[in-house]
TIBA-976098 format. One record per atom (N, C-alpha, C): residue number from 1; residue in three letters; atom name; x, y, z. Coordinates in nm, 4 decimals. Atoms other than C-alpha are relative to their C-alpha. Layout:
i_aa_at_xx_yy_zz
NUM_Ala_CA_X_Y_Z
...
REM end
This chain:
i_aa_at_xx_yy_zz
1_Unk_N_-0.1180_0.0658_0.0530
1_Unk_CA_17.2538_15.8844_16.8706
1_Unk_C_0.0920_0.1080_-0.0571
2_Unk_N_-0.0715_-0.0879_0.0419
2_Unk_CA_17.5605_16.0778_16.7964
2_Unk_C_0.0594_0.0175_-0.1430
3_Unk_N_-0.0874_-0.0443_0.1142
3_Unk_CA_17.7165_16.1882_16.4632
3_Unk_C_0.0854_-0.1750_-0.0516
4_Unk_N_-0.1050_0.0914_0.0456
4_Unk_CA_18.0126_15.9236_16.4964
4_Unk_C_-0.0654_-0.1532_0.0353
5_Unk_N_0.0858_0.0896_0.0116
5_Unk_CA_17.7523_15.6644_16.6170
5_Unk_C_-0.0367_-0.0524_-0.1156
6_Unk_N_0.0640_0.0448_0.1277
6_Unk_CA_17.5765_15.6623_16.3152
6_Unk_C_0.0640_-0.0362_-0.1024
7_Unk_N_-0.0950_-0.0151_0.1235
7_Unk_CA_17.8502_15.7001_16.0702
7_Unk_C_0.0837_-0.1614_0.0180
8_Unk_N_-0.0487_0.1087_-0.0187
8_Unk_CA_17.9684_15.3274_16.2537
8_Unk_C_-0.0555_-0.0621_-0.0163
9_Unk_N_0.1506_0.0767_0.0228
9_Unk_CA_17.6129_15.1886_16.2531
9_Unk_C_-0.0088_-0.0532_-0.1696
10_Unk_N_0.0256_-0.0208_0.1459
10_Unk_CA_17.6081_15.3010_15.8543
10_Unk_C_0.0870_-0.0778_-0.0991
11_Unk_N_-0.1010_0.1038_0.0494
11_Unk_CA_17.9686_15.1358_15.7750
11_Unk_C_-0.0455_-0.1545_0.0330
12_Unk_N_0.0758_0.1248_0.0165
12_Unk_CA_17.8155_14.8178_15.9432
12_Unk_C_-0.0355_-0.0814_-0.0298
13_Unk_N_0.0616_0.0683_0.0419
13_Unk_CA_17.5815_14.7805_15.7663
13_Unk_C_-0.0038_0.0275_-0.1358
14_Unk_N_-0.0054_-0.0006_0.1114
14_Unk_CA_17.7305_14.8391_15.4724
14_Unk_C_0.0960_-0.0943_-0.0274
15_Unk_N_-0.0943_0.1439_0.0345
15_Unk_CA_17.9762_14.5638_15.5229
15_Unk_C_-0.0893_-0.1162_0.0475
16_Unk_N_0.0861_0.0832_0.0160
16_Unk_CA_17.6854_14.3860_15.6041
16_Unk_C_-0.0512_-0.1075_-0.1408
17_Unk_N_0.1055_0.0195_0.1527
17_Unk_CA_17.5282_14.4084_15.2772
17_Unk_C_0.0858_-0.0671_-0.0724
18_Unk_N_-0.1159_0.0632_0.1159
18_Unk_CA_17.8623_14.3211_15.1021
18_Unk_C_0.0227_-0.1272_0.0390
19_Unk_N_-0.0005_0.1425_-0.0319
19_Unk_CA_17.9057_14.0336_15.2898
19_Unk_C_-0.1142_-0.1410_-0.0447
20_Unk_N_0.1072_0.0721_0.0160
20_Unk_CA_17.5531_13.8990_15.2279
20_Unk_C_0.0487_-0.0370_-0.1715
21_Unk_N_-0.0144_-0.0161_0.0963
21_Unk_CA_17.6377_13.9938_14.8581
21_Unk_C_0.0897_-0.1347_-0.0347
22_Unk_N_-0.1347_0.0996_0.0409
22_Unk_CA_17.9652_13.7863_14.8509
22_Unk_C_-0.0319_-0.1369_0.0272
23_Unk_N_0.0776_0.1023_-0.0588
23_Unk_CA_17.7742_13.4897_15.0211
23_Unk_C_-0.0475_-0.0447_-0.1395
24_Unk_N_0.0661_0.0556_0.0617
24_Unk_CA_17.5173_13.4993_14.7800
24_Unk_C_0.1036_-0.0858_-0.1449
25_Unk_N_-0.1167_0.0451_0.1123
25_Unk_CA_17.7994_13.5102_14.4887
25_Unk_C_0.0431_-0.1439_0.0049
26_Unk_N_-0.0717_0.0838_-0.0514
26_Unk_CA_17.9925_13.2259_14.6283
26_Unk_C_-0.1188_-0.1127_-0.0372
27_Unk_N_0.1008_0.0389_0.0141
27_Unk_CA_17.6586_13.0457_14.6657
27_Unk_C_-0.0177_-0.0507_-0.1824
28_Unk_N_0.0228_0.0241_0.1342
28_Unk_CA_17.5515_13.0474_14.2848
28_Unk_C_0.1164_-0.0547_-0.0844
29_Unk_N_-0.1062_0.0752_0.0067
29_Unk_CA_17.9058_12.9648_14.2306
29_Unk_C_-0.0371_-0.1334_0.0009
30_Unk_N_-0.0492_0.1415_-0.0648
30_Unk_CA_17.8865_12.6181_14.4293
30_Unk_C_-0.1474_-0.0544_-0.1243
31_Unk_N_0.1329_0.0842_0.0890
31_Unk_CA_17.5024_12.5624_14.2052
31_Unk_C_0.0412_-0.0154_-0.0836
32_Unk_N_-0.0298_0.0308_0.1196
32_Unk_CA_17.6852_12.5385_13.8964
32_Unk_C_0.0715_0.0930_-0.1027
33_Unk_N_0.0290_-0.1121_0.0743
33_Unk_CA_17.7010_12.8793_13.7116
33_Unk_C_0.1712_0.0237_-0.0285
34_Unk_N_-0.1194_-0.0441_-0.0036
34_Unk_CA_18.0637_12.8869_13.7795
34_Unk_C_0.1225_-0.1342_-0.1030
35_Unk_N_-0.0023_0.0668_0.1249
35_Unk_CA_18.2164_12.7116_13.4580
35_Unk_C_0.2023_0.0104_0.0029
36_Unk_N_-0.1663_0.0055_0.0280
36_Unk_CA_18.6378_12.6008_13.4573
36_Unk_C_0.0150_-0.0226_-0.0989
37_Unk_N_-0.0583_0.0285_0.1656
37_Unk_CA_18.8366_12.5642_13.1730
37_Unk_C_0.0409_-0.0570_-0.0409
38_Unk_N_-0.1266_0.1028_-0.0115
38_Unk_CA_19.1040_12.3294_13.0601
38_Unk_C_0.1258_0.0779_-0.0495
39_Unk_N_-0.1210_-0.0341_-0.0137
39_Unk_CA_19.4418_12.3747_13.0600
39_Unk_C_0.0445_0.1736_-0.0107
40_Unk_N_-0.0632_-0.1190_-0.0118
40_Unk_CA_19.6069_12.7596_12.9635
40_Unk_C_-0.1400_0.0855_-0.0456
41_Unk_N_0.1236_-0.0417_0.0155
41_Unk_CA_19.2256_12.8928_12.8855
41_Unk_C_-0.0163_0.1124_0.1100
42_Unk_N_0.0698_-0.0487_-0.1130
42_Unk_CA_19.1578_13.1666_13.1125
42_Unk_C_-0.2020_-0.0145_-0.0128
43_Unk_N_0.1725_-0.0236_0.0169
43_Unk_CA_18.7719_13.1575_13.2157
43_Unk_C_-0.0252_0.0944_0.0457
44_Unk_N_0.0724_-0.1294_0.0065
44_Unk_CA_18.5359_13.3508_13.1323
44_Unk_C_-0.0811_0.0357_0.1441
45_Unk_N_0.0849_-0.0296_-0.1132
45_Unk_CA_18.3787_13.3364_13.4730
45_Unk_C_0.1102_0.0892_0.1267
46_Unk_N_-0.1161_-0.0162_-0.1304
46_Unk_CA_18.5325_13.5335_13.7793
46_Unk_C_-0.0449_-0.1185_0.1302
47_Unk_N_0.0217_0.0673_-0.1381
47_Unk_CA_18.5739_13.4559_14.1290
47_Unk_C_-0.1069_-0.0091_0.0531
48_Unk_N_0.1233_-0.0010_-0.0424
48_Unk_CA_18.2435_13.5415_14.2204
48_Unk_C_-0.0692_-0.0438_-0.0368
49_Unk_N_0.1146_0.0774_0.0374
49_Unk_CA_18.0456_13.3645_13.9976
49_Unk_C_-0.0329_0.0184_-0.1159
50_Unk_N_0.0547_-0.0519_0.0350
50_Unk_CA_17.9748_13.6082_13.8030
50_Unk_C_0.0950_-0.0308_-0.2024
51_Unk_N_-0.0725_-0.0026_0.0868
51_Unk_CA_18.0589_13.5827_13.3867
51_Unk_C_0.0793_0.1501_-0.0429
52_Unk_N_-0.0713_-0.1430_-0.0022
52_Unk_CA_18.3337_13.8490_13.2964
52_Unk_C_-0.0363_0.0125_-0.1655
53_Unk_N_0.0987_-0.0405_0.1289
53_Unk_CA_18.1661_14.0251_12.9889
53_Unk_C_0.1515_0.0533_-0.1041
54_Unk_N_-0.1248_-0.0002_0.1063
54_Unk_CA_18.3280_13.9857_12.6526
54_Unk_C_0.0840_0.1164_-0.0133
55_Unk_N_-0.0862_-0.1028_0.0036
55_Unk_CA_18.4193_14.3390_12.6229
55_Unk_C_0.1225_0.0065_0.0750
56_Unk_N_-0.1020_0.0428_-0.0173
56_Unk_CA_18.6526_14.3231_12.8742
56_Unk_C_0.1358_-0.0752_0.0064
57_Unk_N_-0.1020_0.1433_0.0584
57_Unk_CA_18.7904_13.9548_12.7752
57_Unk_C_0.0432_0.0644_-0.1205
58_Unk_N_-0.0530_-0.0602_0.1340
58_Unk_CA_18.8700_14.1749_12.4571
58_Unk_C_0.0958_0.0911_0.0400
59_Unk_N_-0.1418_-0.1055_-0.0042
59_Unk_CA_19.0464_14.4785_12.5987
59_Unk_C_0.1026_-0.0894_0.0952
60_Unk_N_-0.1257_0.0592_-0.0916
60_Unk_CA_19.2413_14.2358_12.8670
60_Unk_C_-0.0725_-0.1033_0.0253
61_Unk_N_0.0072_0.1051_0.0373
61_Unk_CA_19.2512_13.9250_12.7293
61_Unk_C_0.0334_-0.0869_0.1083
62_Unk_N_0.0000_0.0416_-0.1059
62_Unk_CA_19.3774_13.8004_13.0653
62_Unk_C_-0.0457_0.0135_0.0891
63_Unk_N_0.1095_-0.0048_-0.0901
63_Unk_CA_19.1218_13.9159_13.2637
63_Unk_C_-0.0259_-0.0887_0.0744
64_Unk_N_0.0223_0.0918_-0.0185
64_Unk_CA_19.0695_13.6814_13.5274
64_Unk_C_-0.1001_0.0660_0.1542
65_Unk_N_0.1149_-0.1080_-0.1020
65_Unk_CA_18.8286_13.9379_13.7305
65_Unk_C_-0.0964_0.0255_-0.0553
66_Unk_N_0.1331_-0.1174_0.0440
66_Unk_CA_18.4898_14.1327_13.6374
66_Unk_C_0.0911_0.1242_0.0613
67_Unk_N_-0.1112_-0.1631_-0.0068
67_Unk_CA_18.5928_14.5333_13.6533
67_Unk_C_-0.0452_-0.0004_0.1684
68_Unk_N_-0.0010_-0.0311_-0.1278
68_Unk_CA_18.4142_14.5195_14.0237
68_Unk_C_0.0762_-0.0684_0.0824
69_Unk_N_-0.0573_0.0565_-0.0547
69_Unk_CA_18.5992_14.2408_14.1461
69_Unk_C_0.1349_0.0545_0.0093
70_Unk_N_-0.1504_-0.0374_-0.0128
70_Unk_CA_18.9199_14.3816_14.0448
70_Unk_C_0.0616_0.1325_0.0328
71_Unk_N_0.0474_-0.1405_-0.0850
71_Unk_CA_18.8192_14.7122_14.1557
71_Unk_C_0.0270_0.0013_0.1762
72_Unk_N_0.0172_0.0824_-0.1300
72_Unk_CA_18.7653_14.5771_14.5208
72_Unk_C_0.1431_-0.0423_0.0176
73_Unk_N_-0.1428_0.0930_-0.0289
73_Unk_CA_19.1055_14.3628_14.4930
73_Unk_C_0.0964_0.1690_0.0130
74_Unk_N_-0.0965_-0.0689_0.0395
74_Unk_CA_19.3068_14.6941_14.3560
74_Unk_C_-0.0417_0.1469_0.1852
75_Unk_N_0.0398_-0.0773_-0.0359
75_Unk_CA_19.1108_14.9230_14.6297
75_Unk_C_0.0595_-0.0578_0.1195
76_Unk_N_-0.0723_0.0800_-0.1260
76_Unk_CA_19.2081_14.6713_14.9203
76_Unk_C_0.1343_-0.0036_0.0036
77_Unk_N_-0.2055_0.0125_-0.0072
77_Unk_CA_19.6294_14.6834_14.8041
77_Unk_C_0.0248_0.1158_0.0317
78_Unk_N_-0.0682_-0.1374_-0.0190
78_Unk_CA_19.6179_15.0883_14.8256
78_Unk_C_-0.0432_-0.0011_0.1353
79_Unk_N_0.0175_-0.0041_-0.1304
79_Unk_CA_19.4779_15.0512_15.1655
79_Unk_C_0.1295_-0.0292_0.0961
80_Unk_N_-0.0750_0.0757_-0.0054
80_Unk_CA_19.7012_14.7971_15.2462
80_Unk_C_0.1182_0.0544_0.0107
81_Unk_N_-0.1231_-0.0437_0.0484
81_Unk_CA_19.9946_14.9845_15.1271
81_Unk_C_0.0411_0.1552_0.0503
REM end
């Protein structure tokens, strides 16, 4: 297998893994874990499922990400762009 073979094989299945990841997220989401708010409340939960940890709800009180989610979002616009 060649060099640039592998290095396509390796991306793959590393968007494999993320995919499975985002699945599972989504998933635990739909069981419950994923908690709305009422009215101008941001929640504490992100998109993924996952709860966004107080520290952050402290430095950016509008937080409506975890730091990886919004990591991911901000990493996908410089692409993008």
């Amino acid at each position: 297998m060649s060099v640039s073979n592998l290095a396509f094989e390796l991306a793959d299945r590393r968007a494999e893994e993320e995919r499975a990841a985002g699945i599972r997220r989504v998933q635990e989401a739909a069981r419950g874990q994923y908690q709305a708010t009422d009215g101008d409340e941001v929640s504490p939960f992100c998109d993924c499922g996952e709860r966004i940890p107080d520290a952050r709800r402290k430095a950016v009180p509008t937080a409506t990400r975890c730091f990886d989610c919004e990591t991911f979002i901000e990493r996908q616009s410089r692409r993008r762009a």
